[in-house]
Structures are given as C-alpha cells and as structure tokens.
N, C-alpha and C positions, 0 to 999 in steps of 0.2 A: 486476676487469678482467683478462682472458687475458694471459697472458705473453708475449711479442711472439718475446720468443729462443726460442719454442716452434715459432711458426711457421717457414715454409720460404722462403728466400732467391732471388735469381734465378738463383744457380749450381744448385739443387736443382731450380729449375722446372725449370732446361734438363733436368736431369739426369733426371725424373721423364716429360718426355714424350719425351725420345730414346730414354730407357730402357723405356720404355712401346712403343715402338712397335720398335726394336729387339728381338724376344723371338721371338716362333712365327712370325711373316715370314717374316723371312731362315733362319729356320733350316730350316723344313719348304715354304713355299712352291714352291724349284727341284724339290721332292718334287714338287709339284700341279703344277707347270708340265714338267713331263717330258712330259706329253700332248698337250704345246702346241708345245713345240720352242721354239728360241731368237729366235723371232720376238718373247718375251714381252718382248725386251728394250725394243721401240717402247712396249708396254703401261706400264714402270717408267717412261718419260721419260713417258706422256701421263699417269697416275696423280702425278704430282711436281710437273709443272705444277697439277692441278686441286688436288692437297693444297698447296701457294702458294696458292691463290688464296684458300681456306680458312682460311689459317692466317692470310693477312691479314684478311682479312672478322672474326677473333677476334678480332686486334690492335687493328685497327679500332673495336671493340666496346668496349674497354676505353679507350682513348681519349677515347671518344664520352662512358663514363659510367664513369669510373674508379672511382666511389662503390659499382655494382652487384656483388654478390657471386653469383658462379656465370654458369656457362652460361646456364640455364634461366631464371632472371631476366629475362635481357633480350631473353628470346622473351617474356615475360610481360610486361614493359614495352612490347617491339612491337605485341603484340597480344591481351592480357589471360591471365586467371589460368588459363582453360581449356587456352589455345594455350603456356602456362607447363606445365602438368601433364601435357599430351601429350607434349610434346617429354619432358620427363622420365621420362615412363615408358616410350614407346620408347627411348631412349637405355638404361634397364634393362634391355627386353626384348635389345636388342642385345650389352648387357655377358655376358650368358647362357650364349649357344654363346660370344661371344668368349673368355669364362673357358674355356670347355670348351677349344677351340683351343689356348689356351695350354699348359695342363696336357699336352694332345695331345705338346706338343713335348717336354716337361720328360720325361714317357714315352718315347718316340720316342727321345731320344738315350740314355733309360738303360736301354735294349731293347739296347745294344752291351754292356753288362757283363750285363743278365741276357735274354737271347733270347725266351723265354716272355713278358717284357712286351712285345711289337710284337703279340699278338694277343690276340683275346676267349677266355673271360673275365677274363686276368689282366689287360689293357690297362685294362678297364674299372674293374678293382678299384684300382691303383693311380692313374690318373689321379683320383679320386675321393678316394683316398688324398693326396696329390698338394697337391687342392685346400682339403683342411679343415688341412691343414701352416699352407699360407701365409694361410688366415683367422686361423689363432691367431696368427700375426705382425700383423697386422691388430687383433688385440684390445689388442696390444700399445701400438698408437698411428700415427697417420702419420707422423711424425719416423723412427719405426724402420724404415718400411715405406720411405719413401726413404733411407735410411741402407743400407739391404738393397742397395737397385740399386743406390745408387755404390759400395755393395761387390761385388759383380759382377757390375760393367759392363766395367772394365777386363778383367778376366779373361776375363768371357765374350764382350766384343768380340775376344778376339786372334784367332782363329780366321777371324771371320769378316774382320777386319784383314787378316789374312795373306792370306787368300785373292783378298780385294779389289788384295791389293798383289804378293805372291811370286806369289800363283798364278799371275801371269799366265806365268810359266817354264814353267808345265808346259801354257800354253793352248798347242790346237793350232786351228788356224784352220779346218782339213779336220772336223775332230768339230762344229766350233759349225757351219758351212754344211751341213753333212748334215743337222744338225738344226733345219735354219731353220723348219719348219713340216712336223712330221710327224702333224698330223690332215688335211691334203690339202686341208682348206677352205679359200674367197678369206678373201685377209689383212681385208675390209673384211668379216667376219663373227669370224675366229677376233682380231681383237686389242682390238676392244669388249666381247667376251666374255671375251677375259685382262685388260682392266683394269677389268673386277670385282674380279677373283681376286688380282691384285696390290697392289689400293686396300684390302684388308687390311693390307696393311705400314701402311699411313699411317694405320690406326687410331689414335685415343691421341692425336694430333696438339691435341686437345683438353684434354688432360691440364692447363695451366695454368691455361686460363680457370674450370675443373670443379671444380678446388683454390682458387680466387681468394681463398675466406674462407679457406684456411690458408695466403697467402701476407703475408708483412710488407708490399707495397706493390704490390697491383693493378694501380694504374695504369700503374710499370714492369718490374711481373716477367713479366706476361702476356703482353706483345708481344717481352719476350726470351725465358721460355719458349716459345713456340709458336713464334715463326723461326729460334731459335737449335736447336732441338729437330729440325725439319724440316729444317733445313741440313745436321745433322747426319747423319740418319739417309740423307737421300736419297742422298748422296755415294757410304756403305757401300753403301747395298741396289744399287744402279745397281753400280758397278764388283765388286762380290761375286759378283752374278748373273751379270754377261755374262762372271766369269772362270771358272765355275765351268761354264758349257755347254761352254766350248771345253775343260773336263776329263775329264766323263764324257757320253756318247752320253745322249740324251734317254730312252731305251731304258730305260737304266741307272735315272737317276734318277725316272722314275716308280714304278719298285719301290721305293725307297729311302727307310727307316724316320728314316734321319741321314743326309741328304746330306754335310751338312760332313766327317761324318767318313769315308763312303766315298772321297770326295773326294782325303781325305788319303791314305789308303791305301797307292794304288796307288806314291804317288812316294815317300813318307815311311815307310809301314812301319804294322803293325797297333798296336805302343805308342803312336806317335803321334795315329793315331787316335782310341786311346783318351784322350789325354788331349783331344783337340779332342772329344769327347763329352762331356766332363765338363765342360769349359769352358761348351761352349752349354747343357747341362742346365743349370748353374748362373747362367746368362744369364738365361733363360729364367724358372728358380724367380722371379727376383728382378722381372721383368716380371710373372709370375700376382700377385705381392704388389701391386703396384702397380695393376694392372687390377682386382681384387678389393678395392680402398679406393676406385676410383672408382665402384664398384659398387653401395657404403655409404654411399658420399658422394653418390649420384642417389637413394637410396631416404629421408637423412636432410635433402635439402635442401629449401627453402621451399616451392617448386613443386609439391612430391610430398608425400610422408607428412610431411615439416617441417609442411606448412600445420594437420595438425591438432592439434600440442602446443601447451599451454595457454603453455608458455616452454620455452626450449631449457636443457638439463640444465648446472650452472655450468663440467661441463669440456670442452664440445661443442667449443670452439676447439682441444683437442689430442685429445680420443680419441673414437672413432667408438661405435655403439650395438652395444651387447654383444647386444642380441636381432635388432639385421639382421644382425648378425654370423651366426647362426644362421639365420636365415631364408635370409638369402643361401648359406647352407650346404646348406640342403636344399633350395632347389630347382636349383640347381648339381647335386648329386647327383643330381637325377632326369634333369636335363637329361642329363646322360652316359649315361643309360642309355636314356634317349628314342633319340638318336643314334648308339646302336653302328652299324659299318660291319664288311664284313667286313675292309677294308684302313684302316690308319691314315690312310692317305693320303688315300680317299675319306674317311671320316667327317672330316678336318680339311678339305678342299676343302668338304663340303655345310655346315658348324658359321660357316665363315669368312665363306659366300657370304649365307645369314641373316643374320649382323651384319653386314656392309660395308651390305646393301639398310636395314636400318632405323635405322642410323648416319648416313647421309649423308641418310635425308627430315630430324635433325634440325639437321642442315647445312644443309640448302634453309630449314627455319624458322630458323637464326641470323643466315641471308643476309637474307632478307626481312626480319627487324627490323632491322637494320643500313640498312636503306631507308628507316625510317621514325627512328632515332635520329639516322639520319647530321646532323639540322639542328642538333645538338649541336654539330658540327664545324667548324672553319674554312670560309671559300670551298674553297680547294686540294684541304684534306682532305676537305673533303664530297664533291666530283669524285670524285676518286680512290676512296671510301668505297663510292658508288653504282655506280660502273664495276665493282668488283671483285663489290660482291655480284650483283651482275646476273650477272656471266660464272659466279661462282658457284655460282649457280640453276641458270643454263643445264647446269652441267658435273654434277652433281647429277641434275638428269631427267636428262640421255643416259647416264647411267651406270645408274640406276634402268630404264631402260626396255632394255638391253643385257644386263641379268642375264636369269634365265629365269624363265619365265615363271609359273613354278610358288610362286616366291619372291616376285613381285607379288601374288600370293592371298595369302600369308601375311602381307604388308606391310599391304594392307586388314583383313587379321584384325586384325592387333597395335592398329590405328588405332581400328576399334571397340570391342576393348578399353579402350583405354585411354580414349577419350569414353565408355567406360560404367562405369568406375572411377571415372572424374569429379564422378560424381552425387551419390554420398555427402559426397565432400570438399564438394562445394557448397553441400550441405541443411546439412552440417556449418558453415562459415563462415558461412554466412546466418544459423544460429540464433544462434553467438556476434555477430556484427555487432549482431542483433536485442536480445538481452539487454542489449549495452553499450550499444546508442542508449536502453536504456527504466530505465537503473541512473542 
C-alpha cells in the first residue's frame, strides 16, 4: 500500500494551485494587455468571478463523490468513458502551449541579465531549454515538484507583492486614465476579448481536483485547494495589475519583455530590478514544474492512456512515468517551435489564447457532470450544486465564443482528435472486457 506521508496535504493543494496559477499571468500578461489599456482591469474582476464559479462547481464535485480520483473521472462518471477521454485529452492538448507560455515567462524575465534571450533564435532555444530543466524535476517525483513552488513562491511572489501593495506610491492616476482603452474599440467588444486573455491567469485553478489521487483526503483538500488557491491568487493579480497601469503608459508595456521589472526601474533603480527579475524567473521556474506534472498526470490518468495498462506500476501513487516524462518532452519542444513569434509578447498572447479556448470546453464538461452527480448531494447542496454549474456553462460558451475565431477551428480540430484517439482505447477495452467475461 502507497505511503500516505508521500502524498500531498491541504497546505500543498493550496500551495500547488496558487502557485500554478500565479506563474506566466501575472508576470507577462500587463505585457499582452498593454494593447488593450487599463480597461483590462473590468476583464480581471469578470474572469475572478467566472474562475469562482469554477472552482466551486470542483469543490462541488468532490463533495458529491469524495471517493472519485481526478478530474476526468467525473466527466466519465457524468457521462461515460468516451466523454472521460475527451475531456482528458483536451485538457493535454491545452497543457501544450500552456507549458510553452510558461517557459515564455521564465525566458522573458532572464532576457534582463542576458538580452539576446527576448528574441529568436536564442528565445526559442532556451525556452526549450527551460522546459526539459523542469521535466527532470518532474522525474524526480511530485512531492519535489511542489516542494519547488513553496520554495519559490515566497520569493517569487515579492515582487509582485510589492507591487500589488507599494506600488501604489508611485501609481499615478493621470497614466492609468490615458490608458483606459487605447485600441479605440467599444468597451462591449475590447473587454470579452480581454477576458480571454486574462482567464489565463486562472489557469491551474484545477490543480487539486487533477492531483486528487496524490492528495491524503480528496474529499477535504480539494475544495480547500481550489478556493483557498483562487482566493489567493485573485487578490494579487487584481491589485498587481491595476497598480502596475498607473506605473508605466500602456505604450510602454506592450513592448515589455519583464514588465515587473521595468516597472521597478524607473522609481527603484536598475539593481533593483534586477533582483525583481530574478524573483519572477524563479516564480515562474517553479509554476512550469508544476504545470508540467499536471501534464503527466492527464496523459498517466484512468481516462486517458491509464485506461490501457494491464495495472498501474507499484510506485504510481508518488512518481510519475519516466517515458511521458519524455514524450511530454518532445512534443513540448516541437510545440515551441510550431509557435515562434517575432515578439515574445505576441507568441505568449497566441500560446495563452489556444489553452484558455480548450481548458475551459473541459470546464463546460466538469460543469455538466456536476448536473447529473449533483443528486449525490444534500437538498441545500444540490441547489446550490446545479445553480453554479449552470452559470458555469453559461460563463464558459461566452467566453469560448468571445475568443477569435480562428481559435474555434482549432478547438473543433482538437475535439475530432481526440474522438478519433478514442477508437483504439475502445477496441482496446472491449477486447480485454471480452477475454475476462469468457476466462
């Protein structure tokens, strides 16, 4: 039997999905939102809400069936093995660019000590570099891999701490209203369009239910990981953001490789800087480690490629598969080079905008099971259970249907893939099912 002190606590949930979702956000985001102007700040309050709604509809989930390990499970329980293997393998295709993104940032801030990384080819080479770092932390085990983020969380949240809190000394109210909205478009077009781009930060928000088999007690580390994770993160990213428009002209930050540490700059001095660069790289490292194990953990779970070993390997409850380890290595590496841009900034904006559109259809499937477990639940909670997944759904399409449009063809690509990925897993099961009814 798996060692229990192996597994991960409800301090380490929290810490795995704040930390998750705290990473390439907040640090390159004000970067991608420079084109948008400070208007994006309504987008963070309407993305915070819809990630609430989410994060209960999880809570929810685990409630309902505290017994259920994973995500994907209990889209598979909603509504069979198929609607289990989908959601799982979008949720993959999603993690993809999202790694890529992250990596994006981890580059992006150490372009301030070496300048030649903020462009191709060196961007390309280290970001990739970057990424096969933090898989070998990953081979390591999950215990280390959040052991990583609570070791630079503290550190690498100061910056953005600071900025959430001090900066507001150097906000000037004149700089964030010049830049209320400098694409000139109506706000009832440019801010469903920024809370695309913003519903990135809230990535990861899934991080405990996705770990539920490495956590000691599902039933209550889930619903602290995922609210206490969300509480967390939202606070920062909201007061960060709207202090960091009234610092630098939207102008500014659209250029801008390290926002945080231009930021700092100007009032603080270039050492400074330098150290708020080093802070968020190493913020950020410890986020790609973390996203890169949920990565492992959707390709090694029941739903997905789980379904077709004959039994799971005796130390699967602490260390992840040393061959997705590698698989997830290389097509990570291709993806990076699928997605060169000529600007960091644009290749993290298009990398971000793919993952949020095929992350959140598997949020629209965990809502909709959540409809049909909810009769698990008390009266109270049932209520409460169906209302949320409902608004859920709803908040999900308008967000899916606000992205561009270009990103809805590749969302139908991903979906045909993954029902034609399906086929073999199914001949597969059918035949062992068939062997053991006739043994």
């Amino acid at each position: 039997m798996p060692d229990d002190r192996k597994k991960l606590g409800p301090f380490l949930a929290v810490v795995v999905v704040a930390g998750t979702m705290i990473g390439s956000g907040v640090y390159l985001l004000p970067a991608s939102l420079g084109a948008v102007g400070s208007i994006s700040i309504l987008a963070w309050l309407i993305g915070a809400f819809g990630a609430g709604l989410i994060a209960t509809v999880f809570a929810m989930l685990a409630l309902a069936s505290p017994e259920t390990s994973g995500l994907f499970s209990y889209v598979r329980n909603g509504f069979g093995p198929c609607a289990g293997f989908v959601a799982a393998a979008l949720y993959w295709f999603s993690c993809v660019p999202g790694n890529v993104a992250v990596a994006l940032a981890v580059t992006g801030y150490l372009s301030v000590f070496v300048p030649m990384v903020a462009k191709p080819p060196t961007l390309t080479i280290a970001t990739i570099a970057v990424i096969w770092l933090l898989l070998g932390a990953n081979a390591v085990g999950p215990k280390f891999v959040a052991k990583l983020q609570s070791w630079t969380a503290l550190v690498g949240l100061a910056p953005v701490l600071f900025t959430a809190i001090a900066g507001w000394f150097w906000f000037h109210g004149a700089t964030f209203a010049q830049s209320w909205n400098v694409s000139g478009d109506p706000a009832l077009t440019v801010v469903p369009r920024t809370t695309v781009m913003v519903f990135w930060a809230f990535v990861g928000i899934e991080g405990a239910i996705l770990l539920a088999v490495r956590l000691r007690n599902p039933g209550r580390d889930v619903p602290i990981g995922t609210l206490g994770g969300l509480a967390v993160a939202a606070m920062i990213y909201i007061g960060a953001s709207a202090a960091i428009m009234g610092i630098l002209p939207a102008a500014v930050l659209a250029k801008s490789a390290a926002p945080f540490a231009d930021a700092a700059a100007p009032a603080l001095g270039a050492s400074v800087a330098g150290a708020v660069a080093l802070c968020a790289m190493l913020k950020a490292t410890g986020t790609l480690g973390g996203s890169l194990l949920f990565t492992v953990e959707t390709a090694e779970c029941e739903s997905c490629l789980g379904s077709l070993r004959e039994a799971p390997p005796p130390q699967s409850a602490y260390r992840v598969s040393l061959t997705n380890i590698v698989l997830t290595g290389v097509v990570e590496t291709l993806a990076v080079i699928v997605s060169v841009s000529p600007s960091l900034a644009r290749q993290f904006t298009v990398v971000t905008n793919v993952a949020v559109v095929l992350t959140v259809m598997v949020y629209i499937g965990a809502s909709l099971s959540l409809l049909r477990l909810s009769s698990a639940l008390s009266a109270p909670q049932r209520t409460v259970a169906r209302v949320v997944a409902v608004l859920a759904v709803l908040f999900g399409a308008w967000l899916i249907y606000a992205s561009e449009r270009d990103l809805l063809i590749w969302s139908v690509g991903a979906v045909v893939l993954a029902l034609t990925g399906y086929v073999p897993v199914y001949l597969r099961t059918s035949r062992r099912a068939k062997l053991l009814a006739e043994a």
